[in-house]
N, C-alpha and C positions, 0 to 999 in steps of 0.2 A: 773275791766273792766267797770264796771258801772262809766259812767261821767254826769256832772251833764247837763241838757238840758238848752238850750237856753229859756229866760223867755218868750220871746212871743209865743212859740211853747210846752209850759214845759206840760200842760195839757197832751197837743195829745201824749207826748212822754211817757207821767206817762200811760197814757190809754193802747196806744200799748207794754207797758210792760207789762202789767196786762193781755191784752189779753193772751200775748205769754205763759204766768206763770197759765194762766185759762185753755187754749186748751191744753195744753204739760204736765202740772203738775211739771213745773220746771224751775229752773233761767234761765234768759234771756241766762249768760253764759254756762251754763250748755247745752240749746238745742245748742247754736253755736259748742261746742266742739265735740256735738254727731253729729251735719251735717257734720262739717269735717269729722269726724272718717269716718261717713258713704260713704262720696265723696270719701277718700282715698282709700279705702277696693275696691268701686265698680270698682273704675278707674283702679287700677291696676289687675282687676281679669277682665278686660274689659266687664264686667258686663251694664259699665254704661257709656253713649258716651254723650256726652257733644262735642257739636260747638266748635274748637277754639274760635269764637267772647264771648261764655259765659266764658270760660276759663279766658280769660282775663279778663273781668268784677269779676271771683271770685277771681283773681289775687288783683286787685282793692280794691276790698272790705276787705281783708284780711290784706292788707297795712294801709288799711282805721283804720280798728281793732287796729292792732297792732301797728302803728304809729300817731294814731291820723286824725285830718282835714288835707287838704294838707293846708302848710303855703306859702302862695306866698313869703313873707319877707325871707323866710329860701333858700340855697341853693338846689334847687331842681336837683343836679348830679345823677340821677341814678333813681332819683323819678317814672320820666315815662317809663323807658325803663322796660314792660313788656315784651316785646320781647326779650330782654337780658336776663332777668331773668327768662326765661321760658326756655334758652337754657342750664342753670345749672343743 
C-alpha cells in the first residue's frame, strides 16, 4: 500500500508517516485497516453516525486507497457514481 510520494512534496509525505507510526505505534497500513474495522463494527451496531456527505468522502478515499489517484486519461464508468455504490 505504501507508494512512493511525489518529489516536491516527498519530505511532508516521509514526515506525516512517521508522525502516524510515532502517535499510533504502527504502519501507516496497519492504523487504516484498524479505522475501518472500527468504522465497520460502529456503523452497523449503530453506535456511530456519520452524515451521508462524510459517508461519501469515506467512500472517496477508500477508492482513492484501493484504486490509486483518479486518472483523468482512464475511462472513468463508474468512477463517481458513489451514490450507486452506496445502493449495493
Amino acid at each position: 500500500m505504501e507508494k512512493q510520494a511525489p518529489e516536491r512534496g516527498r519530505d511532508t509525505a516521509i514526515a506525516e508517516i512517521d508522525l502516524i507510526m510515532n502517535k499510533f505505534g504502527a504502519s501507516l497500513e496497519d492504523v487504516y485497516k484498524l479505522a475501518i474495522s472500527f468504522y465497520r463494527e460502529r456503523k452497523h451496531s449503530c453506535e456511530l453516525v456519520v452524515p451521508y456527505e462524510k459517508r461519501l468522502l469515506f467512500m472517496a478515499y477508500s477508492k482513492q486507497v484501493r484504486y490509486g489517484p483518479y486518472d483523468s486519461a482512464a475511462d472513468d464508468s463508474g468512477w463517481f457514481d458513489l451514490v450507486g455504490s452506496d445502493r449495493m
